[in-house]
N, C-alpha and C positions, 0 to 999 in steps of 0.2 A: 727435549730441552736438556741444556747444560746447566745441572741444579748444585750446588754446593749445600753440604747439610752440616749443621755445628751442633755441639752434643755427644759426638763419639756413637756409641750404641746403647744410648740410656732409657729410660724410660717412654720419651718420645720419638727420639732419635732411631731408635730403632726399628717400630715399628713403621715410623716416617719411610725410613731407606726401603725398605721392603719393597713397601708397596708404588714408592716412587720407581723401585726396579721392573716391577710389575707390571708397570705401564709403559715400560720401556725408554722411560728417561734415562741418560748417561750421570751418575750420583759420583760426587765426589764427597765423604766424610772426613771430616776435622775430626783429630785424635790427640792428646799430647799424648796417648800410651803407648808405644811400640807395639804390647802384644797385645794390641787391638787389630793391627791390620791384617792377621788372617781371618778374621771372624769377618772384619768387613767386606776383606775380598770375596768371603763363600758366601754372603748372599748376593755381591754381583754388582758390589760397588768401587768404587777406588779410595784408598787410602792416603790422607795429607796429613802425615804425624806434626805435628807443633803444636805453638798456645797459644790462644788468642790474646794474652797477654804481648803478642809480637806482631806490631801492624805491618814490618813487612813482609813477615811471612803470608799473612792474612792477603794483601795488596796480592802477593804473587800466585795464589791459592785462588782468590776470586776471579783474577783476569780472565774474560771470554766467558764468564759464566752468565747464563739467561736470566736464571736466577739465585738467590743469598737466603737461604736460611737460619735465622739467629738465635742464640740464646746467650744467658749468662751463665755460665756456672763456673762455681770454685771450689776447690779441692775438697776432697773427700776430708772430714773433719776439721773443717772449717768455719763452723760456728761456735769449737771451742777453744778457737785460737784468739789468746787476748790479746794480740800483737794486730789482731785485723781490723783493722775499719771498713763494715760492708761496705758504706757509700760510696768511701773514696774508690773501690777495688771494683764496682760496680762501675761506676763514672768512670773511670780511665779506662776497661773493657768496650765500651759505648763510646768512647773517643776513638781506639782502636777502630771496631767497626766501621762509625764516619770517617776514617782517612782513606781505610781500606776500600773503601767501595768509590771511592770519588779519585783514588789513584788509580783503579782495575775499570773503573768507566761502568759497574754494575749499574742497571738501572730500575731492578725489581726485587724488593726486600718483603719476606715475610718476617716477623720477630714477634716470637714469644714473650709476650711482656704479662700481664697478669691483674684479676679484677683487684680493682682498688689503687688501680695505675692514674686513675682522673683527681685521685688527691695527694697535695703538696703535704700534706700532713694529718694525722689524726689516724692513720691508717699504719705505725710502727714500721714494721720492716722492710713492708710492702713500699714504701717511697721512693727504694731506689729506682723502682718501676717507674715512676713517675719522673725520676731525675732521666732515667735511659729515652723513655718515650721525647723526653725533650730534647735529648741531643740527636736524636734521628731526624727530629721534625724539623733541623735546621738545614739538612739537604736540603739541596738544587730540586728546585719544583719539577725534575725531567725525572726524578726517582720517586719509583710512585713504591707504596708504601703499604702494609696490612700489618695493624698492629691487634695477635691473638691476645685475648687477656682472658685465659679460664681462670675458673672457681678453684678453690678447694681442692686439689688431688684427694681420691681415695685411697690411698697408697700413707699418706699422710695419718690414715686411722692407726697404721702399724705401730706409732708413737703409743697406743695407748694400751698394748698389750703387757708390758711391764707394771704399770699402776694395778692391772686387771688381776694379775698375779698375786700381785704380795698384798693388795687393798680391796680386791673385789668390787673393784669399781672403775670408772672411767671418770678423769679428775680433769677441772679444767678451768677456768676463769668465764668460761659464759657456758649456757646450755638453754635448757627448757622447753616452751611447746612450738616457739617461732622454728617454720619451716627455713632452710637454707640450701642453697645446691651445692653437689657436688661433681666432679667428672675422672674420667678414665683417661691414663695418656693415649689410648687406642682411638680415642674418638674425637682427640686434640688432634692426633695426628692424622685422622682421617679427613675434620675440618680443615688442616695444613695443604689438603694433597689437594681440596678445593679449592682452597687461594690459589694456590700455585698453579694450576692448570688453568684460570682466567684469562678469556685471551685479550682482552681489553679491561687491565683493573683499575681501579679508582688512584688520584693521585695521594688519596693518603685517606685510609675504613678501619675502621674501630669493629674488630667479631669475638662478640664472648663467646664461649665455647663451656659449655653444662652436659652432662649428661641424666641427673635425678635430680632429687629435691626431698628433704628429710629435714625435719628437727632434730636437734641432740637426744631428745626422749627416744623416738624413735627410732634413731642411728642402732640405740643401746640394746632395744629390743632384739633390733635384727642381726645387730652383732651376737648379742647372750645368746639366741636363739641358735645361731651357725657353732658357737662352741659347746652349747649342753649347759647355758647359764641362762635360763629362762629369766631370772631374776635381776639382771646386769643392770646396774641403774647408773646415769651420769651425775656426777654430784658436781656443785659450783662452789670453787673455793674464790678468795677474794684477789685482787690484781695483787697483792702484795705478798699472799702465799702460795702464790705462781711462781714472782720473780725469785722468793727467796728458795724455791725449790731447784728450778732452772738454774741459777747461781751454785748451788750446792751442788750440782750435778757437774758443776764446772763449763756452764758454758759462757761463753763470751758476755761480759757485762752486759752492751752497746744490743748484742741480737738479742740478749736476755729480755732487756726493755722493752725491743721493736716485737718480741711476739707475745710479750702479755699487752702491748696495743695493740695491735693487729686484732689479738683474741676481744679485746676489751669492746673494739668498733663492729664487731659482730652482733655487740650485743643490740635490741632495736632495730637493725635492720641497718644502720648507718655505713656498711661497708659496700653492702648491696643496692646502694639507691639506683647507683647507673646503670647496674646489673637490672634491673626492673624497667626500667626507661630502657632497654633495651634487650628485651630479653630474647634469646635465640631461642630457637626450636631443639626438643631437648635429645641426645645421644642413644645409641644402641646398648651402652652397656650400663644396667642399671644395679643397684647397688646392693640387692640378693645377690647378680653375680660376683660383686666383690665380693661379699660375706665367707663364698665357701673358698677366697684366696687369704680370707684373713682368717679364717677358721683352720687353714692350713700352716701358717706362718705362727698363730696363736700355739698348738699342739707341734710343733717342731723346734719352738723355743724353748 
């Protein structure tokens, strides 16, 4: 198949191309970086330097493609740009995409969207997920549709090596003994390379995508334990000495709010409801194996 993949060579992206080359699909990777496209050519892809901020590039990019691989993503330092409105930049990206695939005739989308995409609100930054899922959903019922929504990246723990450092702790606006999941982009995108190989998919499936499942108590353990901090405890500060932290660090007002929500719907279990009603079968890489990649990124900082 003719697969297009957006993302450049990121987290997902990456390991996405790979193994879609593997299988001997013809990949074409979205890039706006120029010196990306030797990287992407040596594993055996083809390179579409632009932005997805440009539907016609995107429109001329997609034509003849079997199928559209999506995501969102904005510029590297971009959540401490006070000039940014996520929503709005999420939304017009997601406009983008629907011209583009309805002027290139695409008929088969997978798109990374992310759990806590089923709520309008109450779920902070996570809603643009929910605004994106909507504008896909207004395609032509002939474009069938797989909307991923994983958990939690692991990758996402490396936020708390700095606190770890100077405070001896892992700080945060929710924690304690409720279990939560979390996943690896290797096993997102391994779930990716199963939508996309379906030869008859549904006209529009909802697949969360988890790899483990940990409480914050427990995260801390096997974190402390991977760096020689047996004693690493998560401590809960309150939503308001979150944001004024976040704020101080200089990030963006608007994403400062949306992820002490986000953190805050954690707590209970409220962010997870649909995640439960729906739980998938959980990933190959479990989160001892992350431990000894954050135990390495921990002692290299």
């Amino acid at each position: 198949m003719k697969i297009i993949v957006t993302g450049s060579l990121g987290h997902i992206s990456k390991p996405l191309t790979q193994s879609l080359v593997q299988k001997g699909h013809t990949v074409t990777v979205i890039s706006s970086n120029p010196e990306r496209q030797e990287a992407i050519e040596a594993i055996g892809a083809k390179a579409a330097i632009g932005t997805i901020e440009d539907a016609d590039f995107l429109s001329a990019t997609f034509k003849g493609a079997d199928v559209v691989y999506l995501m969102e993503a904005l510029g590297a330092g971009s959540f401490f740009d006070h000039n940014l409105d996520i929503m709005a930049a999420h939304t017009k990206i997601a406009n983008n995409y629907a011209q583009a695939i309805q002027h290139s005739g695409v008929k088969r989308v997978v798109h990374l969207s992310s759990i806590g995409a089923h709520m309008d609100k109450g779920n902070g930054i996570l809603a643009f997920h929910y605004l994106v899922e909507n504008i896909l959903n207004k395609l032509p019922s002939d474009v069938a549709i797989t909307f991923m929504r994983p958990v939690g990246f692991y990758y996402n723990m490396l936020a708390f090596i700095p606190t770890i450092k100077t405070q001896g702790a892992i700080i945060s606006n929710y924690g304690g003994d409720d279990q939560e999941p979390w996943v690896s982009p290797i096993d997102i995108a391994a779930a990716i390379v199963e939508e996309i190989e379906i030869s008859q998919p549904e006209h529009r499936k909802i697949r969360y995508v988890a790899s483990d499942e940990f409480s914050p108590n427990e995260v801390a353990r096997i974190l402390g334990e991977a760096i020689d901090k047996p004693d690493l405890k998560w401590l809960v500060i309150t939503d308001e000495e979150l944001l004024v932290g976040l704020k101080a660090a200089g990030m963006n007002p608007q994403i400062a709010a949306g992820f002490v929500e986000m953190n805050a719907s954690r707590r209970g279990g409220i962010l997870y409801q649909d995640y439960y009603r729906h739980k998938p079968s959980l990933g190959k890489v479990k989160l001892t194996d992350f431990a000894k990649e954050f135990a390495a990124a921990f002692f290299k900082s």
